[in-house]
C-alpha positions in Angstrom: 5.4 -27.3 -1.2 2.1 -25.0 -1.8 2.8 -21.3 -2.2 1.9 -19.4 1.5 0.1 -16.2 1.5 -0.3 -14.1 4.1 -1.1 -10.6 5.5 1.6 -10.1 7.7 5.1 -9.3 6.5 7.2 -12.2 7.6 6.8 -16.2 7.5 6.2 -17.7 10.7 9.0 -20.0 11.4 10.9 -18.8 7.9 13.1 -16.5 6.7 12.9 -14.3 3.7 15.8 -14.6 1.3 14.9 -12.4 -1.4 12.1 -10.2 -2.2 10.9 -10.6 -5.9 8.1 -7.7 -6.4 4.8 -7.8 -6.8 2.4 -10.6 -7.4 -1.1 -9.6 -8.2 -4.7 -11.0 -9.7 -7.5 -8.9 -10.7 -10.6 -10.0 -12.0 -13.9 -7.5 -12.8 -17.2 -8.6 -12.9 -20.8 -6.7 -14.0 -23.7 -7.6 -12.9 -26.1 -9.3 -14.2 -29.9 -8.0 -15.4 -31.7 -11.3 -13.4 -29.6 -11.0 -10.4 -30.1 -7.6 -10.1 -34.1 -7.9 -10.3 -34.0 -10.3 -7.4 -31.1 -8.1 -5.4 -33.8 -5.4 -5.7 -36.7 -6.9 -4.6 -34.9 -8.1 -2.0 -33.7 -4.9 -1.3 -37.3 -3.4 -0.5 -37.5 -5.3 2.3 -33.8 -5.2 3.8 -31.5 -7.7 5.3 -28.5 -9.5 3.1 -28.2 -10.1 -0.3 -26.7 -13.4 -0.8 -26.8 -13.2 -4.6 -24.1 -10.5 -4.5 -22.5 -12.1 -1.3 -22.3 -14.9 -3.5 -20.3 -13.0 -6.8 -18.1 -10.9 -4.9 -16.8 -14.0 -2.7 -16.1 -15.9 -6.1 -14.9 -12.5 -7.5 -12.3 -12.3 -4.3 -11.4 -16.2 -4.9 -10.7 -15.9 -8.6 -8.8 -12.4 -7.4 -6.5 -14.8 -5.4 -6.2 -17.6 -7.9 -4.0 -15.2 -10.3 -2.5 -13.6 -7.6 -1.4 -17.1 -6.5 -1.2 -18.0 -10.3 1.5 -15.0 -11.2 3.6 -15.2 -7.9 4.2 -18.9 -8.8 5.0 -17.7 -12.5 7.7 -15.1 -10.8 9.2 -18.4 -8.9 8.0 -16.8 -5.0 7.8 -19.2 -2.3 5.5 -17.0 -0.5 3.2 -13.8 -1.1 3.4 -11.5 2.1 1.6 -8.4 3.2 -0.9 -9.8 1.1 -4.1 -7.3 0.6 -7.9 -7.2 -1.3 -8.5 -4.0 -2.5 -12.2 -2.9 -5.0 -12.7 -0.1 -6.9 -16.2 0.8 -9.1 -14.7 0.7 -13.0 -18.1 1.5 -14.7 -21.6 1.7 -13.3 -22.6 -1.6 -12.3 -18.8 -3.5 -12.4 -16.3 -3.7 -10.3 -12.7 -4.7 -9.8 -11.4 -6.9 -7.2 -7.6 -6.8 -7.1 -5.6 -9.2 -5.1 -1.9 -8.5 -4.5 1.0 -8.8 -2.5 4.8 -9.1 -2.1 6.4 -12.5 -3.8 9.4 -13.5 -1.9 11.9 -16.1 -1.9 12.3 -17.9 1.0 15.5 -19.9 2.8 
């Protein structure tokens, strides 16, 4: 059976036996000098930039890899109340963190 995540705090259809702690997965990422020169030009003229769409949806993938990754390692069943949070480390990085409550399921 594949590990469930999810945001709510219960297991459809399940029961929790025991909760474990907390699983996480964090990954930072800077940007990078070409990306950036495109971003810019492309912000002049407005709308979306899908080269950042694009690094911060592989940053919030990898995010959940090791989250999935380290609940595994602790032996959960599940991850509940699972959340995304990002916070700026250094001018022109960032942090995605992925975590959530491993439990044990019956």
């Amino acid at each position: 059976m594949s590990l469930i995540v999810t945001m709510s705090d219960h297991v459809p259809g399940r029961e929790i036996d025991s909760v474990i702690g907390v699983a996480r997965g964090n990954v930072v990422r800077a940007r990078f000098f070409g990306r950036d020169f495109i971003a810019g030009l492309r912000n002049l003229v407005g709308g979306e930039v899908p080269e950042y769409t694009k690094l911060l949806a592989e940053s919030r993938e990898q995010a959940l890899d090791r989250m999935v990754r380290h609940a595994q390692e602790l032996g959960a069943d599940a991850v509940i109340t699972f959340r995304l949070s990002t916070a700026t480390v250094m001018d022109g990085s960032a942090e995605i963190l992925a975590y959530g409550t491993a439990v044990k399921l019956k």
